[in-house]
VOBA-1610 file (N, C-alpha, C; in pm, whole numbers, padded with zeros to 5 digits, always signed):
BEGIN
Unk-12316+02517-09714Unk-12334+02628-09803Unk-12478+02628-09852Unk-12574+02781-09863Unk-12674+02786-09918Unk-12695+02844-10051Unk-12781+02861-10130Unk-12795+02891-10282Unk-12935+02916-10266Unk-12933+02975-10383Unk-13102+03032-10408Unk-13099+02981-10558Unk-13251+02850-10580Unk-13261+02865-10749Unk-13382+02881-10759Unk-13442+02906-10885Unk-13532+02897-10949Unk-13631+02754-10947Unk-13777+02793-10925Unk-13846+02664-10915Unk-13866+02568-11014Unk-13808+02631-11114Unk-13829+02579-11259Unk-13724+02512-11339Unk-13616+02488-11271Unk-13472+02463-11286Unk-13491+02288-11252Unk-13421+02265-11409Unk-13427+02107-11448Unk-13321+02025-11459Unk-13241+02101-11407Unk-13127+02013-11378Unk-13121+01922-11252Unk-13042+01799-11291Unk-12995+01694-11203Unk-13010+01733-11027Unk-13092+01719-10960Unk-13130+01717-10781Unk-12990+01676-10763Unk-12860+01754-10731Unk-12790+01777-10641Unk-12790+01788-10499Unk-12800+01862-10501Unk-12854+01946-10371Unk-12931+01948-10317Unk-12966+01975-10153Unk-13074+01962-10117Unk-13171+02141-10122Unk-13328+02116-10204Unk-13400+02169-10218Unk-13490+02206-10090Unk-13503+02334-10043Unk-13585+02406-09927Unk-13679+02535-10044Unk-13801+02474-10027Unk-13873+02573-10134Unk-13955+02626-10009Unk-13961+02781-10077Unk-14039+02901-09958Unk-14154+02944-10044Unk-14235+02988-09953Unk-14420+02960-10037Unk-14428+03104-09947Unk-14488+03205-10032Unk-14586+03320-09949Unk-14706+03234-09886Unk-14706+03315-09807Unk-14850+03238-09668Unk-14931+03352-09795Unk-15079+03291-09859Unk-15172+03369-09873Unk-15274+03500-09789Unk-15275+03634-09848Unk-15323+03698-09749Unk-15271+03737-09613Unk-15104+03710-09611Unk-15013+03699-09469Unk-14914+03788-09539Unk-14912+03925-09520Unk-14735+03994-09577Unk-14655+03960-09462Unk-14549+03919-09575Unk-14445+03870-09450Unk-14407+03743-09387Unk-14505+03659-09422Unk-14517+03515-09367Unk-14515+03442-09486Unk-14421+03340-09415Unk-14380+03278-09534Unk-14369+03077-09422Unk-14390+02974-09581Unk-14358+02879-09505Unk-14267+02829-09602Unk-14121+02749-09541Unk-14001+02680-09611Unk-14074+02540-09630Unk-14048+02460-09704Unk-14047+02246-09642Unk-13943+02239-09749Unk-13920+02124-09722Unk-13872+01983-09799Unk-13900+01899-09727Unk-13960+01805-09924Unk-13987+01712-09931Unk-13910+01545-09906Unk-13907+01490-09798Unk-13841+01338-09808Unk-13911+01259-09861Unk-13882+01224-10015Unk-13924+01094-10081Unk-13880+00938-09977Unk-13786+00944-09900Unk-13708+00813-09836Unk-13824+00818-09761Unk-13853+00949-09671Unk-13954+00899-09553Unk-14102+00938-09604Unk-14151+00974-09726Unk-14275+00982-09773Unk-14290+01047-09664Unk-14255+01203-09641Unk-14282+01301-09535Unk-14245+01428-09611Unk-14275+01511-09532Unk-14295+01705-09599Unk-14247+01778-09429Unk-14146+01806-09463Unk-14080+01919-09344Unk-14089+02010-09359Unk-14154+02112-09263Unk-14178+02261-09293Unk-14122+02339-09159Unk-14122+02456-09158Unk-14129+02593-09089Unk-14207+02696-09123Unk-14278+02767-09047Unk-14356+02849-09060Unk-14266+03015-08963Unk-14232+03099-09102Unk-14130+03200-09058Unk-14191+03359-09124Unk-14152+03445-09023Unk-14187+03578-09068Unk-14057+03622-09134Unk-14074+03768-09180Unk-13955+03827-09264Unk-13901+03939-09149Unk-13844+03856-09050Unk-13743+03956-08921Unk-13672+03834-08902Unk-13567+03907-08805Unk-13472+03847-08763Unk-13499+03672-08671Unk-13605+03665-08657Unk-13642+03529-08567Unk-13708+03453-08692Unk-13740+03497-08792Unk-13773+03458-08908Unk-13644+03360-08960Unk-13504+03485-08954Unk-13408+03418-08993Unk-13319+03319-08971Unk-13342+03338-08793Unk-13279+03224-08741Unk-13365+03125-08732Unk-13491+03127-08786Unk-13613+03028-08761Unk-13546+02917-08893Unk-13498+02996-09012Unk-13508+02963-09144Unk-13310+02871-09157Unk-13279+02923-09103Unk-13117+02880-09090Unk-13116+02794-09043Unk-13196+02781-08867Unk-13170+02628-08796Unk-13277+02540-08877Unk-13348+02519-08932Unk-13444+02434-09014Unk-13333+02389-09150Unk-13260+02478-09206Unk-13198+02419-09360Unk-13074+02337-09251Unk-12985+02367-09141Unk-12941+02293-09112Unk-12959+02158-09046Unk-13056+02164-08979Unk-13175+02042-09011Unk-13179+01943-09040Unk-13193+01990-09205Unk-13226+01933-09315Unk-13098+01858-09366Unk-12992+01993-09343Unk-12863+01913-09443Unk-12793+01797-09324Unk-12787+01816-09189Unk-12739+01753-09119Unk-12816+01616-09106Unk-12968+01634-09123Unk-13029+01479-09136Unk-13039+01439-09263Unk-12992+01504-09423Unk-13037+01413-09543Unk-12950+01435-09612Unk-12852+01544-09582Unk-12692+01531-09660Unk-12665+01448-09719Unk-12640+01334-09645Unk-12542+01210-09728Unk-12668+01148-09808Unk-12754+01199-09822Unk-12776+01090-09951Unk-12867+01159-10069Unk-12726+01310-10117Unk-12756+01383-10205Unk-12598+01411-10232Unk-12534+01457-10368Unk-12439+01405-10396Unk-12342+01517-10320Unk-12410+01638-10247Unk-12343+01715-10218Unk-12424+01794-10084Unk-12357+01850-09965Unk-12447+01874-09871Unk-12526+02021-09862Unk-12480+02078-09972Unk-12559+02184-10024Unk-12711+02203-10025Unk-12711+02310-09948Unk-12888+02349-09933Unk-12865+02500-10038Unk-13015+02454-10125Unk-13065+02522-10250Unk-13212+02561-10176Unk-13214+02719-10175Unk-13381+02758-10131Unk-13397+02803-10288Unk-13520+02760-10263Unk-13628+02758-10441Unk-13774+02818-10394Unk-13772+02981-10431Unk-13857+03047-10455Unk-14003+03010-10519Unk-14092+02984-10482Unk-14230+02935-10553Unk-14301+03022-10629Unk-14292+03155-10588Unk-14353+03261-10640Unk-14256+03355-10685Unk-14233+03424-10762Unk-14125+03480-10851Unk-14159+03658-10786Unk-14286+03679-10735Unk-14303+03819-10689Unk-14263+03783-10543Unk-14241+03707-10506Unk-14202+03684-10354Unk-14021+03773-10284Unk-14044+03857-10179Unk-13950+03900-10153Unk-13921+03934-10026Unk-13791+03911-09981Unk-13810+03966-09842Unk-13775+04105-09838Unk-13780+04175-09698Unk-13787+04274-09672Unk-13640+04262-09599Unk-13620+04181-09485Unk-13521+04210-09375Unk-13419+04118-09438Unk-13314+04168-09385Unk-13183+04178-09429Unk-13111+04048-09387Unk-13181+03974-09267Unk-13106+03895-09171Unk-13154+03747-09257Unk-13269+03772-09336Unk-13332+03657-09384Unk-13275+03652-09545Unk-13237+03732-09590Unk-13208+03781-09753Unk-13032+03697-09728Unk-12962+03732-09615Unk-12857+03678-09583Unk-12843+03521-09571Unk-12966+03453-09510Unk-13000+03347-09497Unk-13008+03277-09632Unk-13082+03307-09699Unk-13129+03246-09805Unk-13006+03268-09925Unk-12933+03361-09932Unk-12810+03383-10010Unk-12671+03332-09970Unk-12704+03287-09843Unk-12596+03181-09810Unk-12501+03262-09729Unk-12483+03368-09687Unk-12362+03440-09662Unk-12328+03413-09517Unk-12215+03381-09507Unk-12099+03294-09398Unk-12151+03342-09288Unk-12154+03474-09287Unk-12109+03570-09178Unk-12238+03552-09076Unk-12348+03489-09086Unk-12482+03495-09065Unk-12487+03311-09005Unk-12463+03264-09149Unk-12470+03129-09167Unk-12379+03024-09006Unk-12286+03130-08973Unk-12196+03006-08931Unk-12244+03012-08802
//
């Protein structure tokens, strides 16, 4: 399951965190990471706002939850917005990031 929070949200790291950054001077381009404190490493994707964007952005959070799941209390991927004016446009990626099954599975 995916979720969308806030970058500013201080509650207890549950979940695993995928924060999305506007590419500067790039509409449309955007890059995801998370951070592994275990492997002192930074995982990224570099994704547009279309449909290859979205499946760019889906197989990367599963990824993530399939390699660092178990050692977060829950296998939940949380995307965390960096920029608060940041938005997508396409529908296939808005689905992505809101978690919805129908896309997701």
């Amino acid at each position: 399951m995916m979720n969308f929070k806030g970058v500013g949200n201080t509650e207890e790291v549950r979940n695993i965190r995928i924060i999305i950054k506007s590419v500067d001077n790039r509409k449309g381009e955007h890059i995801a990471y998370y951070k592994s404190d275990l492997m002192q490493a930074t995982f990224s994707v570099y994704i547009n706002d279309n449909i290859f964007g979205a499946l760019a952005l889906h197989r990367f959070a599963e990824m993530i939850r399939v390699s660092w799941g178990k050692n977060y209390k829950t296998d939940r991927v949380d995307f965390v917005f960096s920029d608060d004016l940041m938005h997508f446009e396409n529908k296939a990626v808005l689905d992505v990031v809101a978690g919805v099954k129908a896309f997701c599975v």
